[in-house]
N, C-alpha and C positions, 0 to 999 in steps of 0.2 A: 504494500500500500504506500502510495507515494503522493507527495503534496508541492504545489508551488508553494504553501502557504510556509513562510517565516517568520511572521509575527504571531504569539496569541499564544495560549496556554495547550497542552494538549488534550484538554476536554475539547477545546473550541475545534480542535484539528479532526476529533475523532468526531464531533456533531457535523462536520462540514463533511467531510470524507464519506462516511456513515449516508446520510441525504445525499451526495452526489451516486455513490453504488444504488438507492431505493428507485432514484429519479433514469440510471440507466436501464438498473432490469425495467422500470417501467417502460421503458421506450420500446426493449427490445421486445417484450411481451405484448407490446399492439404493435409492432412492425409485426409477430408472426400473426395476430388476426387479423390485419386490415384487409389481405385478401378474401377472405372469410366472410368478412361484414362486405367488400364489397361484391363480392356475391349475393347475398343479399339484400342489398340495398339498403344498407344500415349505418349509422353511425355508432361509434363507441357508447355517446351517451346514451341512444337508442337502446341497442344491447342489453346497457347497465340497466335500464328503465323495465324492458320486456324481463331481464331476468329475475329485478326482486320482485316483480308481481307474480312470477311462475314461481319463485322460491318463500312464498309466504303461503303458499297451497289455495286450494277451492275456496272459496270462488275465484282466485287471482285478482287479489284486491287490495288497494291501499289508500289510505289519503294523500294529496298531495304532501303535507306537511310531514309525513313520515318517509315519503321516497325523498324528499330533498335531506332529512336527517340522514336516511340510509346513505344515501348517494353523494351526498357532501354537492348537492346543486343548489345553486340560487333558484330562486322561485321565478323568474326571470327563463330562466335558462331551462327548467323544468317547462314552465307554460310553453314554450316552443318546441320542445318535444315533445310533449303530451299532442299536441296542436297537427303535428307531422304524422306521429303513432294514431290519433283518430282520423284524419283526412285519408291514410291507407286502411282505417279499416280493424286497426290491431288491439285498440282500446277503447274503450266507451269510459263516460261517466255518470255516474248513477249515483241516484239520491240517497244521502249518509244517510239508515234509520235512526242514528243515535242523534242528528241535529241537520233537522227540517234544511238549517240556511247551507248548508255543505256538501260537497260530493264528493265520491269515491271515485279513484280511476282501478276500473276494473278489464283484465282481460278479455276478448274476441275472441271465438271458438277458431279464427284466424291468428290470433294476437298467442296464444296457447300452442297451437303448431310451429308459429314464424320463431317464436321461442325457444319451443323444444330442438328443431333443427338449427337453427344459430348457435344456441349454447352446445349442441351436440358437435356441432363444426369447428368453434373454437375452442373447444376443449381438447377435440383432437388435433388443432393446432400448434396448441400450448405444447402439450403432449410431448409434439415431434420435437421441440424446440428444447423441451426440458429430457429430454430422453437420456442424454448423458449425466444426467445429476443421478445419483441412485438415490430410492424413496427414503432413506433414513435420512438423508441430507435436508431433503424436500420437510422434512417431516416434523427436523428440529430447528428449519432458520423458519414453517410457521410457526410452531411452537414460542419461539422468540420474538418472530414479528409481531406476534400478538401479547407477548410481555411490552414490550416497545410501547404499543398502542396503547394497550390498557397504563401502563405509567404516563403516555403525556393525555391521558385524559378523553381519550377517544373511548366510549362506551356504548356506540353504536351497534344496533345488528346486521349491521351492512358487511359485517366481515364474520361468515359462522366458519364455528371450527367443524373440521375435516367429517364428524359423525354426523354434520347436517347437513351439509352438500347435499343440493339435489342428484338423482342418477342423471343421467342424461340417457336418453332413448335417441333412437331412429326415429326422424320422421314418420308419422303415421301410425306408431306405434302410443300402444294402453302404457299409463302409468298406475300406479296402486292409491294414488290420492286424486 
């Protein structure tokens, strides 16, 4: 591990070094799915958006105010995908029963398949790209990354540990929820 950095303590060296390594595997981890989503016809945020409504189970439903939690979006930036995700078709929203003035954005019996095959696609993606890491590696920098998270305060459920992972299926294919 190496730094231009010359000034500053080395806490300050290993928080900088530390976020530069997070902020690459991120890059490299949507260089392998961008072909993926552009197949079909998705953006990242899209993706993120159809996944946590498929990964909160039936009905595939959430308030806005909890995908922008999960998903660390602006509400801004959420209403223009929700806005994109219902003009194809992928989501609807529907009236909160718990408050008259509210809606739920809830999945599409389209929005449910376009899901299931996207995340099916990019995970085999990911997959090809992480193949040379062996699973105990995989297994202890989550284990870590989610010590990390849970100390600077991120207490989200946007990030489930490994036993709640949805399966991913085939297109076309029954799930058990």
């Amino acid at each position: 591990m190496t730094s231009a950095i010359t000034n500053g303590s080395g806490d300050e060296r290993l928080a900088l070094v530390f976020s530069q390594h997070v902020v690459r595997l991120q890059g490299l981890l949507e260089q392998a799915i961008a072909p993926t989503l552009a197949a079909q016809g998705l953006t990242a945020a899209e993706l993120d958006v159809l996944g946590a409504l498929r990964v909160a189970g039936s009905p595939y439903q959430l308030r806005p105010k909890e995908l922008t939690a999960r998903l660390l979006l602006t509400t801004g930036g959420l209403s223009n995908v929700l806005r994109r995700l219902d003009t194809r078709g992928l989501v609807s929203r529907v009236p909160d029963p718990a408050d008259g003035r509210s809606h739920n954005v809830r999945l599409t019996p389209a929005g449910v398949t376009t899901a299931q095959a996207a995340t099916a696609a990019a995970t085999t993606a990911l997959q090809r790209l992480l193949s040379a890491v062996p699973a105990t590696t995989l297994e202890d920098a989550l284990h870590r990354l989610q010590s990390v998270l849970g100390a600077v305060g991120d207490t989200s459920p946007g990030a489930p540990a490994v036993r709640h992972l949805p399966e991913t299926h085939a297109p076309g294919s029954r799930t058990a929820d």
